[in-house]
C-alpha positions as CSV (number, residue, x, y, z in Angstrom):
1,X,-91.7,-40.9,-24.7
2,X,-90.1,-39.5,-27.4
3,X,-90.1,-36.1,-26.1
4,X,-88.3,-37.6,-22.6
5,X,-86.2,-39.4,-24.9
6,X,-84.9,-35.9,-26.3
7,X,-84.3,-34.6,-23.0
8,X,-82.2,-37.5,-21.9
9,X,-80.7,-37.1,-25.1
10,X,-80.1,-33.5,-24.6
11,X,-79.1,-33.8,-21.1
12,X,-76.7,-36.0,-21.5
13,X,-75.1,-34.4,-24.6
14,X,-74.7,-30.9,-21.9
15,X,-73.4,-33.3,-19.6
16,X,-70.5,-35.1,-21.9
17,X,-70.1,-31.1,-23.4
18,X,-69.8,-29.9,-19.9
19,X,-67.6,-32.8,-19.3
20,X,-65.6,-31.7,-21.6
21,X,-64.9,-28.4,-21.2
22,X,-64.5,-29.1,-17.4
23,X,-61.5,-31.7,-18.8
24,X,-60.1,-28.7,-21.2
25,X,-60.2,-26.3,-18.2
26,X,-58.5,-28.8,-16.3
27,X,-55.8,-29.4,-18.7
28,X,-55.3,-25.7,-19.3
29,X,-55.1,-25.2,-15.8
30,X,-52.3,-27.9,-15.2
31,X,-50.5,-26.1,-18.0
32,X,-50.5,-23.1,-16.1
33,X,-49.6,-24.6,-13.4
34,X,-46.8,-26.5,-14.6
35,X,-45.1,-23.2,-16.3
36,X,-45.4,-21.2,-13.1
37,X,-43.8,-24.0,-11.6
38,X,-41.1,-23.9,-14.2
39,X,-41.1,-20.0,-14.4
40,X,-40.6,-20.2,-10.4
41,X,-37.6,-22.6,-10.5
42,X,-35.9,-20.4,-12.8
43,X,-36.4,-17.3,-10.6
44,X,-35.8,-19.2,-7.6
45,X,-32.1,-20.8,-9.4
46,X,-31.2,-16.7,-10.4
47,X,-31.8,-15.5,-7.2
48,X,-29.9,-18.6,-5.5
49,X,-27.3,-17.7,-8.2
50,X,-27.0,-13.9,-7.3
51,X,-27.3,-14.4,-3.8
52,X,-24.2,-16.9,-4.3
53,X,-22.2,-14.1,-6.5
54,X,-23.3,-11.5,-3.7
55,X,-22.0,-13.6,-1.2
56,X,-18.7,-14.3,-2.7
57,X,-18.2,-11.2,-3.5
58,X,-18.8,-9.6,-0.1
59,X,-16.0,-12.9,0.8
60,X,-13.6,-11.5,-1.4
61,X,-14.1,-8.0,-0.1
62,X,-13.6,-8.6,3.5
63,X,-10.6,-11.0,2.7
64,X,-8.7,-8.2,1.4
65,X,-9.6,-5.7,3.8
66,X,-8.4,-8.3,6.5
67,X,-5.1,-8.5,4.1
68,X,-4.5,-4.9,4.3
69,X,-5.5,-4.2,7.9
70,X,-2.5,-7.3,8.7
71,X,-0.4,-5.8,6.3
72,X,-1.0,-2.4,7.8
73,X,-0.7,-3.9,11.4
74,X,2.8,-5.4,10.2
75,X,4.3,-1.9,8.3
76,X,3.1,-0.3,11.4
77,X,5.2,-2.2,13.4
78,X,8.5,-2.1,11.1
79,X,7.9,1.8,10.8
80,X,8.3,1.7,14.5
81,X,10.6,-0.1,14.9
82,X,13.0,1.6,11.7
83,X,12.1,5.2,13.8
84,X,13.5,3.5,16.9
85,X,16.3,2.2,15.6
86,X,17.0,5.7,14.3
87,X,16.1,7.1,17.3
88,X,18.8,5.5,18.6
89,X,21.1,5.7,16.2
90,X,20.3,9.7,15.8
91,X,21.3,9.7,19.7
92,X,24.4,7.4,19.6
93,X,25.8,9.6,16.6
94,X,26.9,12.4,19.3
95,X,29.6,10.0,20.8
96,X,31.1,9.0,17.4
97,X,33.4,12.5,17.2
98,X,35.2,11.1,20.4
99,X,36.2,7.6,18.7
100,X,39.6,6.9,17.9
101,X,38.8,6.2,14.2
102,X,36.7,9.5,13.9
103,X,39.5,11.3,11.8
104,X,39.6,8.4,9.3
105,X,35.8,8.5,9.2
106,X,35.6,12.3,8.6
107,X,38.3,11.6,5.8
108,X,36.5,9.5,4.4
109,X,33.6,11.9,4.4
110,X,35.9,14.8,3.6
111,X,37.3,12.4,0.2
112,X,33.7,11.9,-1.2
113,X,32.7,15.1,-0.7
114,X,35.3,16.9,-2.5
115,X,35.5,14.4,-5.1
116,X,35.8,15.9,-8.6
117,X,35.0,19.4,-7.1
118,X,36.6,22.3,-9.3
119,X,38.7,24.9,-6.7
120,X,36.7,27.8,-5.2
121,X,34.9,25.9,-2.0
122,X,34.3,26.2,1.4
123,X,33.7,23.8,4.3
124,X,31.4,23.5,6.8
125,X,32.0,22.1,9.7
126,X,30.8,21.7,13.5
127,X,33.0,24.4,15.5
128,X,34.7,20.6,17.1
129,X,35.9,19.7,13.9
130,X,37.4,22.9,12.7
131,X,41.0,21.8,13.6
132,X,40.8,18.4,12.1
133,X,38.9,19.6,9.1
134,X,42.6,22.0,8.6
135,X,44.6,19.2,8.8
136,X,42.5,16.5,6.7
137,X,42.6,19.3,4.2
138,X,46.4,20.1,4.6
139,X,47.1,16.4,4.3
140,X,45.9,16.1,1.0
141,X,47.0,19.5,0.0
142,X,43.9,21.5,-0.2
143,X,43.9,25.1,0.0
144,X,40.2,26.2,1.6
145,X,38.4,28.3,3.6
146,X,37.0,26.0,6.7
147,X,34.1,27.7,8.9
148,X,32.5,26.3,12.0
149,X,29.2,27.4,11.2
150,X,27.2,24.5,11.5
151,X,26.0,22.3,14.1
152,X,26.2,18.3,13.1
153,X,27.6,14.7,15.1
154,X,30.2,15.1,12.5
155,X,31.1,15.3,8.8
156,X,30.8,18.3,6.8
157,X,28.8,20.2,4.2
158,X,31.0,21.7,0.7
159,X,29.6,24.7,-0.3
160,X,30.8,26.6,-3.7
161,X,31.8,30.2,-3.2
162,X,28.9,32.6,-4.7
163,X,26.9,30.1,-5.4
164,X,24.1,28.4,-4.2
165,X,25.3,24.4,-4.7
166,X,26.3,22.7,-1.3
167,X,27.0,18.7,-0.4
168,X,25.5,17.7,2.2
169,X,28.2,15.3,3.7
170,X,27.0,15.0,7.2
171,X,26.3,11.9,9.4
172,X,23.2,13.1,10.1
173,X,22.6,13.6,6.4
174,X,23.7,9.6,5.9
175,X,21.3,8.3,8.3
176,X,18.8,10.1,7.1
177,X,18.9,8.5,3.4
178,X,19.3,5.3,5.2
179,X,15.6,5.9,6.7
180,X,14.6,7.1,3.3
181,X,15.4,3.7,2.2
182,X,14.5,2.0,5.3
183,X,10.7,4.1,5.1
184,X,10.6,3.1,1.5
185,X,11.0,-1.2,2.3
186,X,8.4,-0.9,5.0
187,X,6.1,1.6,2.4
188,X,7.0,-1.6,-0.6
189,X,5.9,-3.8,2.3
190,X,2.5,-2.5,2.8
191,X,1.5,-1.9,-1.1
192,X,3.1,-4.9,-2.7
């Protein structure tokens, strides 16, 4: 009996050894498990994260290409309607020579543009306004030389004799820097 004593003894000493490496392997296997859980929830949170960062992003993109396209819609419609009103005003200009206060208007012109202007000029004029161009000059006492060699709604361009510097003085001349500015408000518009 002692022999089967032994082997009892024997067989359960592999048992509680095979016990107990099955309970290490157990314990090391849990652990594993439990940091590829934990390694999982962190990739799962940065993902989550970027996807959120991605998303916002892709938010803030299409919000400002909506902005632009609106403001784009709006400049669109302000450039059309400054060239219409231009349009229009470009067409009206031809009746403002038969106006009763067209010869104080080309005065006017006629004052800026010979404002601090040395002798030795010439003016310009539409072949219309030759006659009133000699008077508003003989008015004031102005001696020069006044050619109707240019085609305009009225006003006049100054040019200096042998040289190439000229004023433009001209209604069509005015309205155009008024679009200038008028194309410049609806260009601040669409880029402020």
């Amino acid at each position: 009996m002692a022999l089967e004593d032994i082997f009892r003894a024997l067989e359960e000493q592999a048992d509680k050894d095979v016990e107990a490496v099955l309970a290490e392997s157990r314990a090391h296997a849990e652990a594993i498990r439990e940091e590829a859980e934990r390694e999982a929830a962190v990739t799962r949170d940065h993902r989550i994260a970027e996807a959120e960062r991605l998303a916002k992003a892709r938010s803030a993109q299409d919000l400002n290409s909506v902005k632009l396209e609106a403001r784009k819609r709006v400049a669109a419609v302000k450039e059309r309607a400054v060239r219409e009103a231009f349009d229009q005003a470009l067409a009206s200009l031809t009746e403002v020579r038969t106006r009763s206060d067209y010869p104080a208007v080309f005065a006017a012109l006629l004052d800026e543009a010979i404002a601090s202007l040395e002798p030795g000029w010439e003016l310009l004029v539409d072949p219309a306004d030759v006659d009133l161009a000699r008077t508003a000059l003989a008015s004031r006492g102005i001696v020069a030389e006044v050619r109707g060699d240019i085609s305009t709604a009225g006003g006049m361009i100054i040019s200096m004799r042998g040289a190439t510097v000229t004023r433009r003085n001209t209604l069509e001349d005015r309205l155009d820097k008024l679009r200038g500015k008028a194309q410049a408000e609806v260009a601040e518009l669409l880029f402020a």
